[in-house]
MIRO-752389 format. One record per residue (C-alpha): residue number from 1; residue in one letter; chain; x, y, z. Coordinates in steps of 0.25 Angstrom, whole numbers, m for minus. Each point is the difference from the previous one (the first is absolute). Example, Ala and Ser with C-alpha at 12.3 -4.5 7.8 and 13.67 -1.06 7.14 Angstrom:
# residues 2
SITE seq type mol     u     v     w
SITE   1    a   A    49   m18    31
SITE   2    s   A     6    14    m2
END
This chain:
# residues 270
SITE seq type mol     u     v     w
SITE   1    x   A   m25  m140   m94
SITE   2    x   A    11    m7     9
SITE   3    x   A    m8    m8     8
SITE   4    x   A    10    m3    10
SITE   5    x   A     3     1    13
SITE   6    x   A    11     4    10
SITE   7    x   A     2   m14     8
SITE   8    x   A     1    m5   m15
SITE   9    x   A    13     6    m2
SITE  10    x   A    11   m11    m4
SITE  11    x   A    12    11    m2
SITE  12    x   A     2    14     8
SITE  13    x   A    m3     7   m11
SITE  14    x   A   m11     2   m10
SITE  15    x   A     0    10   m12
SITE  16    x   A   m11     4    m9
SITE  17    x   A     0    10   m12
SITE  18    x   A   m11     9    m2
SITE  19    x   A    m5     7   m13
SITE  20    x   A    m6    15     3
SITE  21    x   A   m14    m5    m1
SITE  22    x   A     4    m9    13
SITE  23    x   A    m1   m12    m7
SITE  24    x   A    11   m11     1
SITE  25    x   A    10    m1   m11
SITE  26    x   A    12    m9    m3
SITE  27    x   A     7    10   m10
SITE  28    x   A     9     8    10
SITE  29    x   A     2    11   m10
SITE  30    x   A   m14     0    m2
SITE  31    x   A    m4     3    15
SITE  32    x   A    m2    13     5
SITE  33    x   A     4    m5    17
SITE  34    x   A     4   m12     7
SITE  35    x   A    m3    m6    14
SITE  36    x   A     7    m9     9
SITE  37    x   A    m6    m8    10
SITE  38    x   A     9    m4    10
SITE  39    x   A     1    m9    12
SITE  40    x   A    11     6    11
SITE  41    x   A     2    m5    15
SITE  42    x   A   m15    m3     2
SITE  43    x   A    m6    13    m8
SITE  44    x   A    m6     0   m14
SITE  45    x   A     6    13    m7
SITE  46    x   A    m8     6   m12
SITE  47    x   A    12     9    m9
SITE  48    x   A    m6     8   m13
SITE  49    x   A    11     6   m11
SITE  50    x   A    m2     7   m12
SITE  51    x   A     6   m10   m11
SITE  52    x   A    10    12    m8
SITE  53    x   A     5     5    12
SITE  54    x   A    m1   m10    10
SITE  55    x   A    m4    10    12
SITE  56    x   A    m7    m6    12
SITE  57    x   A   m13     9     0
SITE  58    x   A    m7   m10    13
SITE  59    x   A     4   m11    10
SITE  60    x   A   m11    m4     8
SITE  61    x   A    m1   m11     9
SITE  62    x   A   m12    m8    m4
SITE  63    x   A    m9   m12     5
SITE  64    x   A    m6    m5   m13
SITE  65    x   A     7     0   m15
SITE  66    x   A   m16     0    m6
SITE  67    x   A    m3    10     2
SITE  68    x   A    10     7     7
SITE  69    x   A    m4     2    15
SITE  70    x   A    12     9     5
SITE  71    x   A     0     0    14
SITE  72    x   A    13     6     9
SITE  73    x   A    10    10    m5
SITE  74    x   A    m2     5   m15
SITE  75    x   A     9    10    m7
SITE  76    x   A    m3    10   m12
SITE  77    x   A    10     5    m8
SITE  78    x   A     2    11   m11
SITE  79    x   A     3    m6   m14
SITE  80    x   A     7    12    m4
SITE  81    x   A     8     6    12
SITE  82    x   A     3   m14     8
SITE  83    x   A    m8     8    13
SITE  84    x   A   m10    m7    10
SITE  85    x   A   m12     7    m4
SITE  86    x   A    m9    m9    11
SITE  87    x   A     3    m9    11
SITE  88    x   A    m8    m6    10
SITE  89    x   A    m9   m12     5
SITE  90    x   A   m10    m9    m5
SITE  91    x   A    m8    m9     8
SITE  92    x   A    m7   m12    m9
SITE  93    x   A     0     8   m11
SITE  94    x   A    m7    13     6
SITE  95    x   A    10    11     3
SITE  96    x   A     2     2    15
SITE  97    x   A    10     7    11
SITE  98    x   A     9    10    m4
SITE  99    x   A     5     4   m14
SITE 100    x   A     8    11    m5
SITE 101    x   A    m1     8   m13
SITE 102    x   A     9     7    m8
SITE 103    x   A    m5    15    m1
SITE 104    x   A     7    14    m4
SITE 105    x   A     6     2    13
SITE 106    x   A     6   m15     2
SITE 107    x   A   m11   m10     5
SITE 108    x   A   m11     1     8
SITE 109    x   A    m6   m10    10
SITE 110    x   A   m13    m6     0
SITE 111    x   A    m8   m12    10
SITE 112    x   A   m11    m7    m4
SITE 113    x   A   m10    m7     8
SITE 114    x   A     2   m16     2
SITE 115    x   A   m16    m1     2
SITE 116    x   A    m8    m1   m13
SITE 117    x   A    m6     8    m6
SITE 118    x   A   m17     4     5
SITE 119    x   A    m8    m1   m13
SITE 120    x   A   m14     7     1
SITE 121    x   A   m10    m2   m10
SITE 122    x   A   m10    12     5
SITE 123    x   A     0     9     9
SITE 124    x   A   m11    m4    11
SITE 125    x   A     9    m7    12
SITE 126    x   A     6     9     9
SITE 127    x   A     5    m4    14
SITE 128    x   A    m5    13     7
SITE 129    x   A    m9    12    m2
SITE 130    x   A     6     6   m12
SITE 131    x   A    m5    11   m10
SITE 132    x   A    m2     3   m15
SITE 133    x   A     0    15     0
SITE 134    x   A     0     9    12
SITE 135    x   A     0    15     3
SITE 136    x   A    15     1    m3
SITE 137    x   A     5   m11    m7
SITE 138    x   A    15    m4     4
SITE 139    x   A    13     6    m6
SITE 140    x   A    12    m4    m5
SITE 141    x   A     9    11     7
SITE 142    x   A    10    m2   m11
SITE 143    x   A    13    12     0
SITE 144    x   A    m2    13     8
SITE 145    x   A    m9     6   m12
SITE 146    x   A   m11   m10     0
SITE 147    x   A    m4     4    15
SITE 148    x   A     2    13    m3
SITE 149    x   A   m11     1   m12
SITE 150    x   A    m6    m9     8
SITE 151    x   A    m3     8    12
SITE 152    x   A    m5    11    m9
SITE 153    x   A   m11    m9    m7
SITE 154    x   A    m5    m5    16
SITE 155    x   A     1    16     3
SITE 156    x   A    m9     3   m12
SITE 157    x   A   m10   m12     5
SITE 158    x   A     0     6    14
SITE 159    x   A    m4    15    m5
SITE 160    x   A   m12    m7    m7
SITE 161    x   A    m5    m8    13
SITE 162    x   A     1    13     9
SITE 163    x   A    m5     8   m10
SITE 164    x   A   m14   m10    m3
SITE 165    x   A     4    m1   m15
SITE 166    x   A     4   m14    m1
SITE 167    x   A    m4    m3   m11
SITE 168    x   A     6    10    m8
SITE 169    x   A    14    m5    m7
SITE 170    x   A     1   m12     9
SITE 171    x   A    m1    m9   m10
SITE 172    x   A    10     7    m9
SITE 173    x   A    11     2    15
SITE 174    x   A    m3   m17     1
SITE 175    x   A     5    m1   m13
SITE 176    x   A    12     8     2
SITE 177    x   A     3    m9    12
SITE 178    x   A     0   m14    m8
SITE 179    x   A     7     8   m11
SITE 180    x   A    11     2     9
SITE 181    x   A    m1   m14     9
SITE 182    x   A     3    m6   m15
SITE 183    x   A    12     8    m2
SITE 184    x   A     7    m4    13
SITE 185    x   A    m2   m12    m3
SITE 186    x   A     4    m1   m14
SITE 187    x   A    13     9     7
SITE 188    x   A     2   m11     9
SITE 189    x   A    m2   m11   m10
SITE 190    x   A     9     7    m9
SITE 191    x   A    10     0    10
SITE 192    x   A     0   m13     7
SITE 193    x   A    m4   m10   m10
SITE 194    x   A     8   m11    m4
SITE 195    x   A    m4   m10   m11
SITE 196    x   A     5   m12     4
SITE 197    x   A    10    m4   m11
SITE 198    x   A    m8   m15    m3
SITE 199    x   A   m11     7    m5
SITE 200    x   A     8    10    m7
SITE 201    x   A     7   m10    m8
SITE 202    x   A   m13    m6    m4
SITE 203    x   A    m4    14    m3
SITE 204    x   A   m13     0     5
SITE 205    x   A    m8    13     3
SITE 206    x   A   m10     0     8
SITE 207    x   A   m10     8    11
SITE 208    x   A     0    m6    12
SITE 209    x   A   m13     4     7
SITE 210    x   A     1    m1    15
SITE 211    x   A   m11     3    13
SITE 212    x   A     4     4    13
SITE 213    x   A    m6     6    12
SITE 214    x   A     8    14     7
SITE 215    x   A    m2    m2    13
SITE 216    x   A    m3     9    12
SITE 217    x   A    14     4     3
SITE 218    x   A     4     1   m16
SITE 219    x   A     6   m14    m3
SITE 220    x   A    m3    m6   m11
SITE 221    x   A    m6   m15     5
SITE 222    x   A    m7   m13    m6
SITE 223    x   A     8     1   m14
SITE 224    x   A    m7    m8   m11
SITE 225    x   A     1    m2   m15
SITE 226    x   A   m13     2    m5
SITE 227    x   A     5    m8   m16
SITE 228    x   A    13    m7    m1
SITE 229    x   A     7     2   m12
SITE 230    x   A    16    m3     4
SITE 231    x   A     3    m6    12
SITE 232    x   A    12     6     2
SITE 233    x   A    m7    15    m3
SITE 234    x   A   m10    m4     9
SITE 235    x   A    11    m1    11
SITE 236    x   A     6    13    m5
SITE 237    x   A   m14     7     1
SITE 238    x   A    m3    m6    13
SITE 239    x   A    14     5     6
SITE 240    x   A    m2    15    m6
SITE 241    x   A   m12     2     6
SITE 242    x   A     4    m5    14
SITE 243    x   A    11     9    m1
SITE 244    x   A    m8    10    m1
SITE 245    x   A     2     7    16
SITE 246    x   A    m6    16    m5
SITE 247    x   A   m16    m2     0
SITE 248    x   A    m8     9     8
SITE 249    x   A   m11    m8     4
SITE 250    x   A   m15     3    m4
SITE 251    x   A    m8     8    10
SITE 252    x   A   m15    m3     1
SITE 253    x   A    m9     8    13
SITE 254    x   A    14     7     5
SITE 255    x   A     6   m14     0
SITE 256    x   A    11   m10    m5
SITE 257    x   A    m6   m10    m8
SITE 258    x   A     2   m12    m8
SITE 259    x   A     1     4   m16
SITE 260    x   A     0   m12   m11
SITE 261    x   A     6     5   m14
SITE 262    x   A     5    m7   m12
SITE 263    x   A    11     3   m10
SITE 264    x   A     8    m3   m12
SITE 265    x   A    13    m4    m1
SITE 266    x   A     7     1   m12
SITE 267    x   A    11    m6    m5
SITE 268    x   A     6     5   m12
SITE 269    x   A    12    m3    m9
SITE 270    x   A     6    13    m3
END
């Protein structure tokens, strides 16, 4: 382990070769990347390079050596192509701000709270008056189709009430309805996750489960993770689902109300 520390440094510049099982090696032609820690106008700079090619695949500014605490800009780059694949900010070692990624369309831009993360362990403490399961359950009005088969399923509930059969098939039509809430959100997940490129290089995968409450006007409010498993997934998971502006909020008695729900997040390396 290289025990030390930044104010420790008696030169500008610290290298370190790595083998690929991370551990520290001498042998240059043995090591898989290298690091250099350096000291520069009052910033500690953290470089990684891949020892056959030399190519600069992170720079990061940092506030501890070990472990490594990045904490202002850090920059990811391809290994093959040279490209940023992920810019953007970490704040103590918790990503934080804006950050872009590199997508099929050029990059995208995310923000991240700067607040931490809310970690529930159970589901009992709500703020306000807020409900389980109600007469309509909210909906995740997702592209023009789910509303559409949406409004048919609430049609086909209606027809029952008027008609004194409730009971008939209204099971199987609530079903129909969290069958399709699932979809528009896996749509959206599909659409608007990004896996935040620390935790991809470690490869992790991983369901994030998270709780949070759709309000009376259909905001998704009081985000928390219910078990932690990355902290920088738990951000990503916590910022999808606040993202999340298309809910039609849950109706119980003709009005508005406060719905809890719980979902899982996944992260996978594909």
């Amino acid at each position: 382990m290289l025990s030390v520390t930044l104010t420790a440094f008696s030169q500008d510049t610290l290298t370190i070769y790595y083998k690929k099982n991370e551990k520290e090696t001498k042998k240059i032609n043995k090591s898989e990347y290298y690091r250099k820690y350096i000291h520069n106008d009052d910033k500690y700079i953290f470089q990684e390079f891949l020892t056959k090619s030399n190519q600069l695949v992170q720079e990061s500014e940092i506030l501890s050596l070990d472990p490594i605490i990045e904490n202002g800009v850090t920059t990811y780059f391809d290994k093959v192509s040279k490209q940023i694949i992920a810019k953007g900010f970490y704040q103590n070692g918790l990503i934080s701000d804006k950050w872009i990624y590199q997508s099929e369309n050029g990059y995208d831009t995310v923000y991240y709270t700067t607040e931490d993360v809310n970690y529930l362990p159970d589901s009992s403490h709500f703020k306000q008056e807020t409900y389980m399961i109600v007469e309509n359950m909210p909906f995740f009005n997702y592209k023009k189709n789910s509303k559409q088969k949406r409004n048919v399923l609430d049609k086909k509930i209606m027809q029952l009430i008027e008609s004194g059969s409730i009971q008939d098939n209204y099971v199987d039509i609530q079903r129909e309805i969290m069958e399709l809430n699932r979809n528009s959100f896996e749509n959206y997940v599909d659409d608007h996750l990004f896996f935040p490129i620390r935790a991809k290089k470690k490869k992790i995968r991983a369901i994030v489960y998270v709780q949070f409450i759709i309000n009376e006007k259909g905001k998704a409010v009081e985000t928390n993770v219910i078990r932690s498993v990355d902290k920088d997934l738990d951000k990503e998971a916590i910022r999808l689902v606040n993202s999340m502006h298309a809910w039609i909020p849950g109706i119980k008695r003709g009005k508005n109300v406060r719905v809890s729900t719980t979902v899982g997040i996944k992260f996978d390396l594909k």
